[in-house]
C-alpha positions as CSV (number, residue, x, y, z in Angstrom):
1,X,-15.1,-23.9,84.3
2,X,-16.1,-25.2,80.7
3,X,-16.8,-21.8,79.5
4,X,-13.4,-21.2,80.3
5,X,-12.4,-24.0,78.8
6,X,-14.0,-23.2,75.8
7,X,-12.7,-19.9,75.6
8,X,-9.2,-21.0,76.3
9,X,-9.2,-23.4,73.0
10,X,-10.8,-21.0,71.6
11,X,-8.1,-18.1,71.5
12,X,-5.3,-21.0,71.2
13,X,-7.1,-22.5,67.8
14,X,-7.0,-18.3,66.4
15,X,-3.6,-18.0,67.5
16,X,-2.8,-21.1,66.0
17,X,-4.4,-20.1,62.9
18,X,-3.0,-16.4,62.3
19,X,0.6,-18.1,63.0
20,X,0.1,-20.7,60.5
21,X,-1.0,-17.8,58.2
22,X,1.8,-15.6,58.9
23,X,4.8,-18.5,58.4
24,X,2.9,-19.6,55.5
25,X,4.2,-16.4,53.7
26,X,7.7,-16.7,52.2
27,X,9.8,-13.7,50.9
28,X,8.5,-14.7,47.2
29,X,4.9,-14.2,48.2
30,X,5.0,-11.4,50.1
31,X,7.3,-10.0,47.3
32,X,4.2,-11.0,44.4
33,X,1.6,-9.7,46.8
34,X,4.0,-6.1,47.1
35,X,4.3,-6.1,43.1
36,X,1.0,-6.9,42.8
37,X,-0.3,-3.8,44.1
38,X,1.9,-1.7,42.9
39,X,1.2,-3.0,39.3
40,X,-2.4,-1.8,40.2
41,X,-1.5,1.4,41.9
42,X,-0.1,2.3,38.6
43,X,-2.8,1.0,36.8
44,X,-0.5,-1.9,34.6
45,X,-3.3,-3.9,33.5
46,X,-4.6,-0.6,30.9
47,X,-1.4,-1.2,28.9
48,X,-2.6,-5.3,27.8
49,X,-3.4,-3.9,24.6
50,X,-2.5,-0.1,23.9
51,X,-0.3,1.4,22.1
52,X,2.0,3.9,24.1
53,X,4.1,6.7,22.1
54,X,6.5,8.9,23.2
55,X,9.5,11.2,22.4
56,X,12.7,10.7,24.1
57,X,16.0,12.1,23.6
58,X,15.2,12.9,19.8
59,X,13.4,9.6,19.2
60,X,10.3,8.9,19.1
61,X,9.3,5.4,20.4
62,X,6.0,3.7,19.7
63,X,5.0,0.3,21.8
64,X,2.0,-1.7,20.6
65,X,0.8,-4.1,23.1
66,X,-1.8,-7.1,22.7
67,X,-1.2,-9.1,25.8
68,X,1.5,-11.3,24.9
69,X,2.5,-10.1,21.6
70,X,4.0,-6.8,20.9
71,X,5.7,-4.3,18.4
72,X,7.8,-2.0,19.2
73,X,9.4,1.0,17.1
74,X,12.1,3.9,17.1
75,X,11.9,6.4,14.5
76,X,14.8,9.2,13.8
77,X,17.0,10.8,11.9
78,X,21.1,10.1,12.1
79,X,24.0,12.2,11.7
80,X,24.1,11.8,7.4
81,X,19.9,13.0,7.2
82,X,18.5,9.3,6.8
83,X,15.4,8.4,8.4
84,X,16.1,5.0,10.7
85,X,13.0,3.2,11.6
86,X,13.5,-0.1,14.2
87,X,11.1,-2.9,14.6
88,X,11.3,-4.9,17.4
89,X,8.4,-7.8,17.4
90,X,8.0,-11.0,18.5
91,X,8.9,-11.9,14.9
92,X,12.2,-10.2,15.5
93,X,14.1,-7.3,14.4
94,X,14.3,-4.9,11.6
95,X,16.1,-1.7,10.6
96,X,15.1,0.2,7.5
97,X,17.0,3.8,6.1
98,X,14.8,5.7,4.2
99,X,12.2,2.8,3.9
100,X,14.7,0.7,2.7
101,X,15.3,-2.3,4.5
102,X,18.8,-3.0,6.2
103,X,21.0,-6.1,6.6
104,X,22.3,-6.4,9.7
105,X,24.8,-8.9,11.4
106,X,23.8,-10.7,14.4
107,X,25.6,-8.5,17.1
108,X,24.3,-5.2,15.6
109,X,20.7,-7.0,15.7
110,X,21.2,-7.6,19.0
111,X,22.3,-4.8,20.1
112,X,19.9,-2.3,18.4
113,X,17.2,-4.7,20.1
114,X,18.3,-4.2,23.2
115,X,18.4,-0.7,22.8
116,X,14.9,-0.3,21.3
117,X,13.7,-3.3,24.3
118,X,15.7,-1.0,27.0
119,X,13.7,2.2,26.7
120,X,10.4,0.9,26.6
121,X,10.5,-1.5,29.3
122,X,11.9,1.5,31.8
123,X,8.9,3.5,30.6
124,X,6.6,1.0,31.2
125,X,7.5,-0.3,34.4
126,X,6.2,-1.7,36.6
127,X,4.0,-3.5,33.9
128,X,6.7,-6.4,33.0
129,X,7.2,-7.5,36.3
130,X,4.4,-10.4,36.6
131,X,6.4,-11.8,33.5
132,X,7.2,-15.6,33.3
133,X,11.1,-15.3,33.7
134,X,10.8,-12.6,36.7
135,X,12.3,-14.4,39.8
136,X,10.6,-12.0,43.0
137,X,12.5,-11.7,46.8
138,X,11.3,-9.8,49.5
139,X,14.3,-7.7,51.1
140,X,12.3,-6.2,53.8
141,X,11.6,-2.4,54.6
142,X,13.5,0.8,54.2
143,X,13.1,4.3,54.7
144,X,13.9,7.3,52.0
145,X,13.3,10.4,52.4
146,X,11.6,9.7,55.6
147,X,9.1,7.8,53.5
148,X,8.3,3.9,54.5
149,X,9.0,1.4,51.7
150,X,9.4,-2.2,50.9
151,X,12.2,-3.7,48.9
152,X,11.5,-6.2,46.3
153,X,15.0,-7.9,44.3
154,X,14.3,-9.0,40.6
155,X,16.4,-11.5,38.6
156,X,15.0,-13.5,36.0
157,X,15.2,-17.2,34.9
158,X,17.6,-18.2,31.8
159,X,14.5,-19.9,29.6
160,X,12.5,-16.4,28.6
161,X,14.6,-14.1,30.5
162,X,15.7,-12.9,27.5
163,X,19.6,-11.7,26.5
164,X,20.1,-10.0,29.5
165,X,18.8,-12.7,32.1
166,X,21.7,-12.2,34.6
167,X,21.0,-8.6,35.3
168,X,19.8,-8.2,38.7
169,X,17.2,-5.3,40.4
170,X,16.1,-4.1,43.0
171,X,12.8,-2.0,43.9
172,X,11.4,0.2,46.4
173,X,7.7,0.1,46.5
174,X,5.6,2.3,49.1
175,X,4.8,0.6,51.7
176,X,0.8,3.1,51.7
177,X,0.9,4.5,47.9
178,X,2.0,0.9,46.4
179,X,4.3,3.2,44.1
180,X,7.5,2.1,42.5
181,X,9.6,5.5,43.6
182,X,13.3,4.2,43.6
183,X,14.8,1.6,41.5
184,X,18.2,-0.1,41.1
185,X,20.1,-2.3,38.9
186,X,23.2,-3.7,37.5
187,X,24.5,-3.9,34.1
188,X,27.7,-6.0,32.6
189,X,28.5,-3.4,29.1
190,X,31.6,-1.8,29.1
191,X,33.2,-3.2,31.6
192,X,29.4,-3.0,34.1
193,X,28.6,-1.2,36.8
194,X,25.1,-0.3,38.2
195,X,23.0,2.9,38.6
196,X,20.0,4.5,40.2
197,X,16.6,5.7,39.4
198,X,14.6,8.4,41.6
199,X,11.1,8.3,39.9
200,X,10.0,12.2,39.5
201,X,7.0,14.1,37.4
202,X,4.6,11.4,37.8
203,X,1.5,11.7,36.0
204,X,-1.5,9.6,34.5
205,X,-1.7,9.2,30.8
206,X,-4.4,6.5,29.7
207,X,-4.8,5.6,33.4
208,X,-1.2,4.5,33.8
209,X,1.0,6.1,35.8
210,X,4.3,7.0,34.1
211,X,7.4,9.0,35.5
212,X,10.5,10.6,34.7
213,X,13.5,10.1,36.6
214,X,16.6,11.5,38.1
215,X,19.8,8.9,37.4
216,X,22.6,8.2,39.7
217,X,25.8,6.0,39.7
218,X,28.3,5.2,42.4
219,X,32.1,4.8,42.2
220,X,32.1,1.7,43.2
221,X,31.3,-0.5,39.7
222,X,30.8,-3.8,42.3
223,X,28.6,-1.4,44.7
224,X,25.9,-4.1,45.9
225,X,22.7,-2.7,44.2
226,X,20.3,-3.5,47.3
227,X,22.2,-1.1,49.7
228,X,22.1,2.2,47.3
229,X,18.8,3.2,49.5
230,X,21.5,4.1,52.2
231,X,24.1,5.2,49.5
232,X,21.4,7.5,48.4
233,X,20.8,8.8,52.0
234,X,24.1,9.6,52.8
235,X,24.5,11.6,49.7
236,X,27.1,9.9,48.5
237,X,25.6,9.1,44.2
238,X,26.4,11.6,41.4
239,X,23.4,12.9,39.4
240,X,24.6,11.5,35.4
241,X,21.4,12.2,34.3
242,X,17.6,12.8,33.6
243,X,15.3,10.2,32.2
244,X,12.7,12.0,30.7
245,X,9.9,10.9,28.8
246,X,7.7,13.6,26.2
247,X,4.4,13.8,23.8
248,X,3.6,10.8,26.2
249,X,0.4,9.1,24.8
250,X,-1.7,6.1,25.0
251,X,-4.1,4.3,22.9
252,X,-6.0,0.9,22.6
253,X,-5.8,-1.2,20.2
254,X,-9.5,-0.5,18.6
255,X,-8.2,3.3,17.8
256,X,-5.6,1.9,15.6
């Protein structure tokens, strides 16, 4: 009788203790655990100090990286033959035509931030998403393409998130590979709207994993990012177009 006694409290305590485990985990830790392996599967942490270049859509980008303190650049010609180089540090911004340095107002420094900003942080994902501003929610699982996934929404607080700290996202992570294969996200320019990104041509450069991708909007400008997964199923996005990334290369810091 003791020994079933024992064995009795013994398979209540374990039940006891993987319930405690499993409530324990809130959508913004299983969320961190989800973009944590993904930022490994894609091998984030060999781009704390590099320096990443590549071509895209006539421009060549350049983005040095020393953990928390960065440079980033955009080099190309205009419409008249000047040469337009862009700066974006943690200094701030600078444009310079023909090596000569620019003044710019405030709006157009803002703006040709964000531009400079916007490319390289869509190359680079997943790498910015253990930054202090990023606020992480588990949605729960999905299927594309017959594929299982997990879906992971991104905001970011108003102290460090930046300009653009009431854009929203939303990302589909693999629930095997750890991959970041899909992404959505809204945007409030002329006049907002959202759109969204099938990752394509992946390949490993400097042991990250970067990717190209196919971009799709919806009709609907107030279209609820989190549901385009099904949107995307039923066929119902328009192709607008591809996001692709050329002459990728990566360095460290030590090369320079």
């Amino acid at each position: 009788m003791k020994n079933h006694t024992y064995t009795f409290a013994w398979l209540l305590g374990l039940l006891l203790l993987v319930t405690a485990c499993t409530e324990s985990k809130t959508p913004d830790s299983e969320a961190q655990e989800i973009v944590d392996a993904a930022l490994a599967a894609h091998g984030a942490d060999n781009l704390d100090r590099s320096v990443v270049s590549f071509r895209f859509r006539e421009m060549q980008y350049r983005a040095l990286r020393d953990n928390g303190a960065f440079v980033y650049s955009r080099t190309f010609t205009d419409s008249t033959g000047r040469r337009v180089h862009d700066v974006l540090s943690n200094s701030g911004f600078k444009r310079t035509l023909n090596d000569a340095e620019e003044q710019l107002a405030e709006e157009e420094q803002q703006k040709y931030s964000a531009s400079v900003n916007g490319v390289i942080y869509f190359a680079l994902l997943p790498y910015f998403l253990n930054d202090a501003a990023v606020q992480k929610t588990y949605l729960g699982e999905a299927t594309v393409k017959g594929e299982p996934y997990h879906k992971v929404k991104v905001t970011f607080a108003q102290e460090g998130g930046g300009d653009d700290f009431k854009d929203e996202y939303v990302y589909w992570f693999h629930k095997d590979r750890h991959t970041m294969d899909y992404l959505a996200y809204n945007f409030e320019e002329n006049g907002g709207g959202s759109r969204f990104r099938e990752a394509i041509n992946p390949r490993t450069v400097g042991n990250f994993r970067f990717q190209d991708y196919n971009n799709y909007k919806i009709s609907d400008k107030d279209f609820p990012i989190d549901n385009y997964d099904r949107a995307f199923e039923a066929g119902k996005l328009e192709k607008v177009s591809e996001i692709n990334l050329e002459e990728v290369q990566v360095g460290t810091l030590e090369e320079e």
